[in-house]
matplotlib code that plots the C-alpha trace (Angstrom):
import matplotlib.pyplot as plt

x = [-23.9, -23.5, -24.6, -24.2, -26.9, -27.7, -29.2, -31.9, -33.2, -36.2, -34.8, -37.8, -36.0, -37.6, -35.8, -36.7, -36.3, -38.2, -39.7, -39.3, -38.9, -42.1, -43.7, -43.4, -44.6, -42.5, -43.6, -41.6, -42.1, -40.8, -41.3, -41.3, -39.0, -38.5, -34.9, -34.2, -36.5, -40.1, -42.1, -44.6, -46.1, -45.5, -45.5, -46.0, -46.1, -45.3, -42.5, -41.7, -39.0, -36.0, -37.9, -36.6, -39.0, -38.0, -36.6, -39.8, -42.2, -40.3, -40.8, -44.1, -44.5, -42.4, -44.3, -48.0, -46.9, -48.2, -44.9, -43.4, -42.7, -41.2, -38.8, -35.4, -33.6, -34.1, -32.3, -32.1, -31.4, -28.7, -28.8, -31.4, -34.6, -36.6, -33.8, -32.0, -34.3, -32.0, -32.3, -31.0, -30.3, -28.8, -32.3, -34.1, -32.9, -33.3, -36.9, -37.6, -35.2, -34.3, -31.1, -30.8, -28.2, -27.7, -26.1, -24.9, -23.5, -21.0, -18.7, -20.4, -18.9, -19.0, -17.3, -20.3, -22.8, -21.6, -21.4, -24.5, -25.9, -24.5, -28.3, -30.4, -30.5, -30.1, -27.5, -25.4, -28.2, -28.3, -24.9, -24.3, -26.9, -25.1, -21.6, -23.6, -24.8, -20.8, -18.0, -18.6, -17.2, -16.9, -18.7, -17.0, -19.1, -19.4, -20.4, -18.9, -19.0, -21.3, -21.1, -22.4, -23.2, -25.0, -26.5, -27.3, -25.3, -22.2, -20.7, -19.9, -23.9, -25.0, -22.1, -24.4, -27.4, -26.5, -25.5, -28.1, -30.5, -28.8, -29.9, -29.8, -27.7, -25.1, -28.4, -30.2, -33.6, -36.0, -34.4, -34.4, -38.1, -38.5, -36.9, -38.7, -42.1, -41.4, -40.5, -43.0, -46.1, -45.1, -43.8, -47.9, -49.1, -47.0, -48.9, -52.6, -52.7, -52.0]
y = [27.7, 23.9, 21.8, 18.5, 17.0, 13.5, 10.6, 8.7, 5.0, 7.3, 10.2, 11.3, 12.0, 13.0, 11.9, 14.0, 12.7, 13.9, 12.3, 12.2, 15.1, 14.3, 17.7, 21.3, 20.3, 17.4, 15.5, 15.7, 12.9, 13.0, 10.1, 11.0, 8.0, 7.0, 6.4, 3.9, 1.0, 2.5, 5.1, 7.5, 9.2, 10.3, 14.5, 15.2, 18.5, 19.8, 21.7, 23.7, 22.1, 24.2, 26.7, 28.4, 27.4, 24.4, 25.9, 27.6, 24.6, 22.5, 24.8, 25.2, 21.2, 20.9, 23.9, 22.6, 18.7, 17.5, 15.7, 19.6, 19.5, 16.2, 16.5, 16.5, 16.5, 16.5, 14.8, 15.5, 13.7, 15.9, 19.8, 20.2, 19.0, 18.8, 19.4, 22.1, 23.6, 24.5, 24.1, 26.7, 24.5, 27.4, 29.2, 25.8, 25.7, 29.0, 29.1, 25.6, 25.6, 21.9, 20.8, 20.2, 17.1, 16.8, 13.2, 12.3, 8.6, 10.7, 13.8, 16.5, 17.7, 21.3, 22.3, 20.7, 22.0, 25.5, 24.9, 23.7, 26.9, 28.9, 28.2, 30.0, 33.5, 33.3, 30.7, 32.8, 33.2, 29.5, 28.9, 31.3, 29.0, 26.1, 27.6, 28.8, 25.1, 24.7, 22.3, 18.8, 16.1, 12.4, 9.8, 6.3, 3.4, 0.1, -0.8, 2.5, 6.5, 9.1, 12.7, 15.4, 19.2, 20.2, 23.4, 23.7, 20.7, 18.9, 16.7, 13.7, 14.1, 13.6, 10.7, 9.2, 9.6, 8.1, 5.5, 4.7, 4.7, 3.2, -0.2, -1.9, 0.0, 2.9, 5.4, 6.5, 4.8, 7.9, 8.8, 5.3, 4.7, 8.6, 7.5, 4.2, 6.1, 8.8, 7.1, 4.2, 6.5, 8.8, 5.0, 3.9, 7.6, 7.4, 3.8, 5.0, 2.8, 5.4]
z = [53.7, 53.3, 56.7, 57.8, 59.5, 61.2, 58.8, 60.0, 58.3, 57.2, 56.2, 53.8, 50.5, 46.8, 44.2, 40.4, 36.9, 33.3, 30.7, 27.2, 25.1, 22.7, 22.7, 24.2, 28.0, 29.4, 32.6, 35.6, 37.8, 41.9, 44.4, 47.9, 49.9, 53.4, 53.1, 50.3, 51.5, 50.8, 48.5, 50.1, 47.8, 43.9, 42.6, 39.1, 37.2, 33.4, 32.6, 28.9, 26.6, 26.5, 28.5, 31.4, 33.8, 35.8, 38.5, 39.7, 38.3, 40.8, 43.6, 43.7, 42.9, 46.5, 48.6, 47.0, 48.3, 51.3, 51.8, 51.8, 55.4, 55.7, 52.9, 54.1, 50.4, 46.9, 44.6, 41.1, 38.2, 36.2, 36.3, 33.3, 32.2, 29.2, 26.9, 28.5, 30.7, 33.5, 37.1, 39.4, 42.5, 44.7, 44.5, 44.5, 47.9, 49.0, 48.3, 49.6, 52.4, 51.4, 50.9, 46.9, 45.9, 41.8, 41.1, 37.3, 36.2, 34.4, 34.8, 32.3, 29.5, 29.9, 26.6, 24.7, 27.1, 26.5, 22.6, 22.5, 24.6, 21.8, 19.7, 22.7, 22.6, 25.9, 26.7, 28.8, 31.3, 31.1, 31.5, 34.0, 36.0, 35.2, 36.7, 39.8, 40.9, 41.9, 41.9, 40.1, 42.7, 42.7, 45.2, 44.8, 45.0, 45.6, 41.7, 40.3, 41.5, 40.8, 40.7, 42.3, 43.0, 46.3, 47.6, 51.2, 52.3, 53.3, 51.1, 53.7, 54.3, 50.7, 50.8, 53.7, 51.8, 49.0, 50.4, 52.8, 49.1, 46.2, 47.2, 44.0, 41.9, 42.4, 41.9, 44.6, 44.8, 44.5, 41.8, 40.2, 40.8, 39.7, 36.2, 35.9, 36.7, 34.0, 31.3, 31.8, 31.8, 28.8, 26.7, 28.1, 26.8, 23.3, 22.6, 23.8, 26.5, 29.3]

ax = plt.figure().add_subplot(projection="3d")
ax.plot(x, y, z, "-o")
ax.set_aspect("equal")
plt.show()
């Protein structure tokens, strides 16, 4: 059931992106916010490329977190990680109990995501998961909208949330400094200067 809850300034939020795909394990990087305005803390964990494990390595990331009972939502960056490593964000929220909020720049092309699910023996497991994440919808913004797919809350709540954290672009900030953190440790690791 979806719910629709009141917003403070500080509504602590953890925003998730991955790394780059340049071996098997792939980092997964989450900042823990207070609002949009300030970071709190910074989660990390490893999650199999292609594998089917991110929905369970992001769990236990969460529940192991000393942020874990402060965390009002997560927000992800896209529906799968480390290639297509899947997240199911109906059970991510059942075994968390945190409202789960998926935002993409652009709407997803379904017709290539299911073709190219065709070269995993089990792609219809993955895109069954896919399907069950729900309805794609669009969030106009000021610079331009967004989408989303939510489990465990309302949509005029995520609308609230996102805007109360995309500050300096139409992205939610956790998930911007998320990104930013990512892809700046594994560019320092690829060079040797990590």
């Amino acid at each position: 059931m979806d719910s629709d809850f009141h917003i403070k300034p500080e509504i602590r939020i953890l925003g998730i992106d991955d790394s780059a795909l340049l071996s098997e394990k792939v980092m997964i990087v989450g900042t823990v916010f207070r609002g949009g305005d300030w970071i709190d803390g910074v989660l990390r964990s490893e999650i199999t490329k292609d594998g089917l494990d991110a929905t369970d390595v992001i769990c236990k990331m969460i529940k192991k977190s000393k942020h874990y009972g402060q965390i009002r939502v997560v927000i992800l960056n896209g529906i799968t990680y480390g290639g297509f490593n899947v997240v199911n964000i109906q059970m991510l929220y059942r075994e968390t109990g945190i409202p789960v909020v998926v935002v993409m720049r652009t709407y997803p092309d379904f017709e290539k995501i299911k073709s190219a699910l065709k070269y995993f023996p089990d792609g219809e497991e993955r895109w069954a998961i896919i399907k069950r994440a729900g309805k794609v919808e669009k969030i106009s913004g000021e610079k331009s909208p967004i989408y989303v797919q939510r489990a465990g809350i309302g949509l005029e709540t995520v609308k609230k949330i996102i805007r109360l954290t995309s500050i300096r672009s139409n992205i939610p900030e956790p998930l911007r400094v998320a990104h930013l953190i990512a892809t700046g440790i594994i560019l320092g690791e690829s060079k040797g200067k990590a």
